[in-house]
N, C-alpha and C positions, 0 to 999 in steps of 0.2 A: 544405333537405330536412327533413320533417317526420320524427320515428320514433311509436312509441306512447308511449314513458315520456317524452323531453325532446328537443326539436328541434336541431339544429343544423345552419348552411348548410356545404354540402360544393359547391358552384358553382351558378351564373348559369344559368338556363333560358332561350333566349333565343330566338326566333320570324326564321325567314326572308320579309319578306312577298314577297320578288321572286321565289323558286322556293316559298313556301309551306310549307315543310319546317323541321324543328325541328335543329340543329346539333348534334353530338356535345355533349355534356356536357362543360367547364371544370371541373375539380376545384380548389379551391384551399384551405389551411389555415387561413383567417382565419376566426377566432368567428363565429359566428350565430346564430338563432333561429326562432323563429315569424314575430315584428314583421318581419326580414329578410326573409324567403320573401314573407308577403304584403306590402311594400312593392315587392318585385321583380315579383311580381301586379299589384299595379296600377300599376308602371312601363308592364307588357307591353299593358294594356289601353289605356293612354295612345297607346303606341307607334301601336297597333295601328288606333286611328281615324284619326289621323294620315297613315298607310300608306294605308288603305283611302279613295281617294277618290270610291268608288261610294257609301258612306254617307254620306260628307258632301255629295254632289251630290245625293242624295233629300233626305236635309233641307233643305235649300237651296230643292230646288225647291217644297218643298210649304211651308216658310217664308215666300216672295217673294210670295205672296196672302194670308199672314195681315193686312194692315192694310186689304185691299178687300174689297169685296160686291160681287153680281152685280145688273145692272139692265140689262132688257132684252136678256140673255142675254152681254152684255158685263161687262168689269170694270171698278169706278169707280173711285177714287182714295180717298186715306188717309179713312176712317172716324174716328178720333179717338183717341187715346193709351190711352185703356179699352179700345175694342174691340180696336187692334190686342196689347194683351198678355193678352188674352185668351186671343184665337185662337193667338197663339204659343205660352202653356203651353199651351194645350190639345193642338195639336200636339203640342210637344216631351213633354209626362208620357206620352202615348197612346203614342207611340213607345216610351220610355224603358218602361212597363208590358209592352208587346210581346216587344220581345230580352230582358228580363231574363227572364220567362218562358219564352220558348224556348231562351235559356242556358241556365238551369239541365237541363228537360226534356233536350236536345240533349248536354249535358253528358254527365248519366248513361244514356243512350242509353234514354230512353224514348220518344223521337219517332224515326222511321227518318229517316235524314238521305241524300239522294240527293244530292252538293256537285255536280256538274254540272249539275242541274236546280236548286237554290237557286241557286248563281252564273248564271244564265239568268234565272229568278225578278227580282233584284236587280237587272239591267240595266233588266227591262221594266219595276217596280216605276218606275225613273229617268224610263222613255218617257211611260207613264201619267202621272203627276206634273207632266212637264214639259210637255204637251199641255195636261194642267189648266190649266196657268201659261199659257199661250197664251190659251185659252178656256176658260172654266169646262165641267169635265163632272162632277163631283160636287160642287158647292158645299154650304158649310156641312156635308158629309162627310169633311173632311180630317181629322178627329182618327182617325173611325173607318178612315178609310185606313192612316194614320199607324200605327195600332194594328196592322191585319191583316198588313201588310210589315213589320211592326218584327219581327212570327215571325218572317219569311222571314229579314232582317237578322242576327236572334239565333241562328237557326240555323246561319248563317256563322258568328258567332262561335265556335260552341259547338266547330266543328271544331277550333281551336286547341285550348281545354282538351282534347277527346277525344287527340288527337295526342300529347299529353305523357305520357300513358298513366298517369296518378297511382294512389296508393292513395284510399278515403273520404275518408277524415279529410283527405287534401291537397289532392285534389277541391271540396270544403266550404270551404276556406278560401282555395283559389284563385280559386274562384268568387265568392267574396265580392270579394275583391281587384282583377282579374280585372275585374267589372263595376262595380265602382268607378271605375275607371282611366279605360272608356269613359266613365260619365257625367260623371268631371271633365271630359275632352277634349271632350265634347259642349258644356256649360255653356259652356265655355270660347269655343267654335266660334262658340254660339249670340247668348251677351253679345257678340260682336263682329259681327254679323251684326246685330243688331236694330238699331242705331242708323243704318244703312244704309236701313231698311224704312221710317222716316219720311220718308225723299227722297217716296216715295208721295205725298207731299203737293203735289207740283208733276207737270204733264203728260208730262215727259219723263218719269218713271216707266216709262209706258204703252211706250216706246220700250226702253228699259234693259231691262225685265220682258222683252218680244219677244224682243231679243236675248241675253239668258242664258237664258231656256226653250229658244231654240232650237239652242242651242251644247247644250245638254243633251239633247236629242233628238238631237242629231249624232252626240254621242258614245254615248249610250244602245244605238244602234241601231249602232253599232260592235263594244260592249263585247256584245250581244247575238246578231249573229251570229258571234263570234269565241266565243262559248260555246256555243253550239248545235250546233257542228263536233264 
C-alpha cells in the first residue's frame, strides 16, 4: 500500500481470473515498501497472461504466419530466418504498443470501457486471425492488426487496475508494474513459440498451421457466442 509521505505493505492485492473479481484484502504485519507493491504488480500482470488464454491464442495466431508470404493467394513455407524475425517483432512490438496504450488510457477511465462488448471484441479479434492463418485475408497487415486489437486487448487489461480502485500515485505505479508483468510473460510465451515457427521449413507445416487455426476458430466462436449472451 502506497501513502503520500512513505509506503508501506499492509497485504497482497490479488486478482480472481475464474469469477473476475478482486478478494477481500489480507492484512498482514510484515515490512514493505514501494519495490514490494510494485513487484506484487508485476507478479499480477504475469499472473494475469497466464490466466487469460484468449490473449495468448491471438498472439499465437497472428504469430503462426510470421515466417510465410502469400503467392498466389495461398501461403508458402518458411521465407528465411531474417524475414521470419522480422515479422515476429513486428507483430509482437505492434501489439505490446497497443494494450500498453489502451492500459494506461482504460486505466484512468479516459476511454469508456463497455467489458462485454471488449470480451466479444477479443474472441472475434481470435476468429479473424485465425481465418487469416488458414488463408491470407490481410497479408503483410498483421502488425497493423496486431496493433488495432492490442486496444481491444489493453482494455481488458485495464479492467483489473480500474477494479482495485487505487489512489494516483498507486495507479501510476501499478501500471507501470502491472504491464511490466504482461510483457515479461509475453516475451516469455513468444521466445518459446518462435522456435517452433522454423518447423515452416518443411510441408507439413502447411498441415499443423490448418489444424491449430482451426482449433482456434473452434474455440473463438465458442468463447464469442458465450459472450454476446
Amino acid at each position: 500500500m502506497f501513502g503520500e509521505d512513505e509506503a508501506a505493505t499492509v497485504g497482497t492485492i490479488r486478482y480472481d481470473f475464474s469469477t473476475e473479481r478482486v478478494p477481500p484484502l489480507v492484512v498482514n504485519t510484515n515490512d514493505g515498501g514501494t519495490f514490494k507493491g510494485f513487484y506484487s504488480m508485476t507478479a499480477l500482470g504475469m499472473r494475469h497472461i497466464l490466466g487469460g488464454l484468449d490473449h495468448i491464442l491471438f498472439l499465437l495466431t497472428l504469430l503462426v504466419v510470421a515466417p510465410l508470404a502469400v503467392k498466389n493467394g495461398a501461403w508458402t513455407l518458411f521465407q528465411g530466418f531474417g524475414y521470419t524475425l522480422r515479422r515476429f517483432l513486428a507483430v509482437s512490438f505492434a501489439f505490446t504498443i497497443g494494450h500498453s496504450a489502451a492500459l494506461v488510457f482504460g486505466a484512468y477511465d479516459a476511454l469508456p470501457v463497455n467489458q462485454k462488448f471488449i470480451e466479444s471484441a477479443i474472441a472475434a479479434s481470435i476468429l479473424i486471425t485465425a481465418l487469416h492463418a488458414i488463408r491470407p485475408i490481410f497479408s503483410r497487415r498483421e502488425a497493423l492488426v496486431a496493433l488495432g486489437f492490442g486496444i481491444v486487448h489493453g482494455l481488458a487489461f485495464s479492467e483489473v487496475l480500474k477494479s482495485l480502485q487505487l489512489a494516483p500515485l498507486q495507479k501510476a505505479i501499478s501500471i507501470f508494474g502491472f504491464n511490466l508483468g504482461i510483457e515479461l510473460m509475453q516475451i516469455v510465451i513468444m521466445a518459446i513459440a518462435f522456435p517452433v515457427l522454423l518447423v515452416s521449413r518443411y510441408r507439413i507445416y502447411h498441415s499443423l498451421r490448418v489444424i491449430f487455426a482451426s482449433i482456434a476458430v473452434i474455440t473463438a466462436c465458442i468463447w464469442l457466442i458465450e459472450r454476446v449472451k
